[in-house]
C-alpha positions in Angstrom: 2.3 -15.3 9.0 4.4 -12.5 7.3 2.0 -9.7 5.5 3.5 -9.6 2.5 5.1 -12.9 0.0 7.2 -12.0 -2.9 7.7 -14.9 -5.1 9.8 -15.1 -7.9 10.5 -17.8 -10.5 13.0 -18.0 -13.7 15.4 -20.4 -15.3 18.9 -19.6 -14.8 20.9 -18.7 -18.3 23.4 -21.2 -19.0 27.1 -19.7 -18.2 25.5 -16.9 -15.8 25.2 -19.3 -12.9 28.6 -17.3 -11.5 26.5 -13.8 -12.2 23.6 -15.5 -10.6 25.0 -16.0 -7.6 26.9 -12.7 -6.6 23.4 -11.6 -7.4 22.0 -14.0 -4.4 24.8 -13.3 -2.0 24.9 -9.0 -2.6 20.7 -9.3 -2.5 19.7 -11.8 0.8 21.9 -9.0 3.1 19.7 -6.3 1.6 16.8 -7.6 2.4 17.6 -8.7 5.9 17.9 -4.6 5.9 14.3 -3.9 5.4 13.1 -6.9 7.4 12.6 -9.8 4.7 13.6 -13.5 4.4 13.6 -16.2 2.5 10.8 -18.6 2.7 11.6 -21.3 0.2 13.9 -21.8 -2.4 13.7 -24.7 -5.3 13.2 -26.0 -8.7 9.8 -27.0 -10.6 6.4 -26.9 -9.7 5.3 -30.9 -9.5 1.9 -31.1 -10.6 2.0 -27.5 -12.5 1.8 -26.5 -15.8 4.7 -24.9 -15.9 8.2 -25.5 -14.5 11.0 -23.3 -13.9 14.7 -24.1 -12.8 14.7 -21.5 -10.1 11.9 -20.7 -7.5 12.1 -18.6 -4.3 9.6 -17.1 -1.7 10.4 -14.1 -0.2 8.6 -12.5 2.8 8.3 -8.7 4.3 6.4 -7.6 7.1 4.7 -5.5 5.6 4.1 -3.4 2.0 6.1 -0.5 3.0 9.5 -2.8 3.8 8.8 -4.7 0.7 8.5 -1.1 -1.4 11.7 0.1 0.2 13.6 -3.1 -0.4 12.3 -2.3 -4.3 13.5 0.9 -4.5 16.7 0.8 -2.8 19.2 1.8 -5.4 21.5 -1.1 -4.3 18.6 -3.2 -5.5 17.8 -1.4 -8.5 21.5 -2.0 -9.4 21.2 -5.9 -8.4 17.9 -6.7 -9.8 19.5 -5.4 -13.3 22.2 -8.4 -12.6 19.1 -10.4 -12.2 17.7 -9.8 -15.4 21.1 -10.5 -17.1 21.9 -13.6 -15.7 18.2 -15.0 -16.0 15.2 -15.8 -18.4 11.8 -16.1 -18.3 11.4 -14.4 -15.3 8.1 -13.8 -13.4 7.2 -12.4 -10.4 4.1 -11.9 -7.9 3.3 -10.2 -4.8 0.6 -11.4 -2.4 -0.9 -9.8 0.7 -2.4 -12.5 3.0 -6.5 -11.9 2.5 -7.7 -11.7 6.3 -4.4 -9.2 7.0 -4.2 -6.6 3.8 -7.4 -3.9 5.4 -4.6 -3.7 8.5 -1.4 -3.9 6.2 -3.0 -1.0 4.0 -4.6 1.1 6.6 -1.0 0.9 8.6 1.1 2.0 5.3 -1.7 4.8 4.8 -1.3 5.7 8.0 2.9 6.1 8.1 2.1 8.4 4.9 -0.1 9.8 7.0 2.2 10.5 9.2 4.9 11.7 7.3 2.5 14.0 5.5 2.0 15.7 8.8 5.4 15.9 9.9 6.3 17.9 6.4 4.2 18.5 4.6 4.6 15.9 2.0 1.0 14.9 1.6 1.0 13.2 -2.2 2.4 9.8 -1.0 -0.9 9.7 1.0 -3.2 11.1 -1.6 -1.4 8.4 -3.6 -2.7 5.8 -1.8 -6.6 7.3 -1.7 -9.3 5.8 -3.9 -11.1 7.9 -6.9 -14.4 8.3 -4.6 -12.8 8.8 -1.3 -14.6 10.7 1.0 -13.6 12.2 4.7 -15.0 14.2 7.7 -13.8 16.1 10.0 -14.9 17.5 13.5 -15.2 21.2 13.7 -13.8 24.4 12.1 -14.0 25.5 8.6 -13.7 22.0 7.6 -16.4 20.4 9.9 -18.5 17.7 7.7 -18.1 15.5 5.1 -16.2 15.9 1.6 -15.8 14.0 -1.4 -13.2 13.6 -4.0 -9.1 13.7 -3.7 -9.0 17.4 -5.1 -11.1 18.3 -1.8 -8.9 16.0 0.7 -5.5 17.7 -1.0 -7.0 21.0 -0.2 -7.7 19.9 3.2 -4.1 18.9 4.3 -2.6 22.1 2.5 -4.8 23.6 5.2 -3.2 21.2 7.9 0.0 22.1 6.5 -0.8 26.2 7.2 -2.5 26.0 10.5 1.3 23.9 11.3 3.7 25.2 9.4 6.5 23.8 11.4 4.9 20.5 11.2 2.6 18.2 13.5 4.7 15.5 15.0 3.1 11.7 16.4 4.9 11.3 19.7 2.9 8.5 20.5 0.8 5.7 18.8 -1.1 4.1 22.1 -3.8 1.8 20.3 -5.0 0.3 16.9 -7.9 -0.8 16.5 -9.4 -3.6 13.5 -12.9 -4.3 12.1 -13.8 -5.4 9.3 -12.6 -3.5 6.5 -12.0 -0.5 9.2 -8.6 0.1 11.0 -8.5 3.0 14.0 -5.4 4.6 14.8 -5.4 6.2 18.4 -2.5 8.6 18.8 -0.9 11.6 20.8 0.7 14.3 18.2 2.2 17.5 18.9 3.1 21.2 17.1 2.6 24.9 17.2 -0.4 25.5 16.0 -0.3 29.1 14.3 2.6 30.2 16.8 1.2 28.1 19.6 2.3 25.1 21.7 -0.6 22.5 20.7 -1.0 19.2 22.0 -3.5 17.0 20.8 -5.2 13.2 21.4 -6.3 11.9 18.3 -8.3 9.1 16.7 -8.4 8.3 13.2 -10.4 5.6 10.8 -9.4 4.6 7.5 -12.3 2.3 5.7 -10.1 0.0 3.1 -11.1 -1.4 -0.3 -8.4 -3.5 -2.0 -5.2 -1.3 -1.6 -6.8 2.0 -1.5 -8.3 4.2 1.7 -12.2 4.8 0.4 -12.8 7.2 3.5 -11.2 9.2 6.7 -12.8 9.7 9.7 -10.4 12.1 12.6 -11.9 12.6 16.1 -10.1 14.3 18.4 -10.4 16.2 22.0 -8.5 16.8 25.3 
């Protein structure tokens, strides 16, 4: 079952049917690209209370593919094709329910991973709830904090201790319950001038689309 389903419905504009389908044939390639499909294509929902001319189902494997496709600025340019050869247009994303704490927790995660690598952090703090909480091991930091102010503070602190940056070289496990997803990992960096090498666990707890708390273990 694909993680992600982008489904789209609209009722072609008489005399942009040509427009329409340059749209159709420059768009599918694109999103083979990031790893999407489509599902279904068709006219009318039998039975509905509404009907459109033009229906299609789109699937990603995930949020992040989906997001890219969006933002591609191939797309951008096609989707405003889209808009002019097409009316009444609607559209809706859905995460399958028993997959989205994994689907979150893994985008979370590649943000996560990215912040570390370069110290772009605010695509992960992006994706952190109002109340978040997080704890940490030992050091300075050791205990539990609240608030996103107090986690941004934390990883400008990961970003000085590793300067250079702290690189994943290795996801070995993931690990779901419940609402909990653990990422087991080997990462490594100079850590104030020195060769560091680290094994690392870390928990996100998910609500909705948003990481309500961090957990990081980590040891020899």
């Amino acid at each position: 079952m694909p993680e992600v389903l982008l489904i789209t419905q609209s009722d072609i504009i008489p005399g942009k049917e040509a427009e329409y389908r340059t749209y159709i044939q420059k768009t599918i390639p694109l999103m083979v690209k990031y790893g999407g499909g489509v599902a279904f294509v068709g006219s009318g929902i039998p039975g509905g209370t509404n009907e459109y001319g033009n229906n299609a189902v789109l699937t990603f494997p995930d949020q992040e593919s989906r997001d890219q496709f969006l933002a591609d600025p191939e797309y951008k340019a096609l989707n405003a094709m889209q808009k002019n050869a097409v009316k009444n247009l609607h559209t809706a994303h859905f995460i399958p329910r028993g997959s989205q704490p994994e689907a979150v927790a893994r985008q979370a995660f590649e943000q996560f991973r990215h912040g570390l690598a370069t110290g772009e952090w605010q695509p992960f703090l992006d994706m952190l709830s109002d109340d978040f909480s997080f704890r940490f091991p030992r050091g300075e930091w050791k205990g539990e904090h609240h608030g996103k102010d107090k986690a941004a503070e934390f990883f400008a602190y990961v970003r000085q201790a590793y300067p250079d940056g702290l690189n994943v070289t290795a996801v070995q496990s993931v690990g779901v319950s419940d609402n909990t997803v653990l990422f087991e990992f080997q990462d490594e960096g100079q850590l104030r001038g020195d060769p560091y090498h680290g094994h690392v666990v870390v928990a996100f707890d998910v609500k909705a689309d948003k990481i309500v708390a961090y957990r990081e273990y980590f040891g020899a």
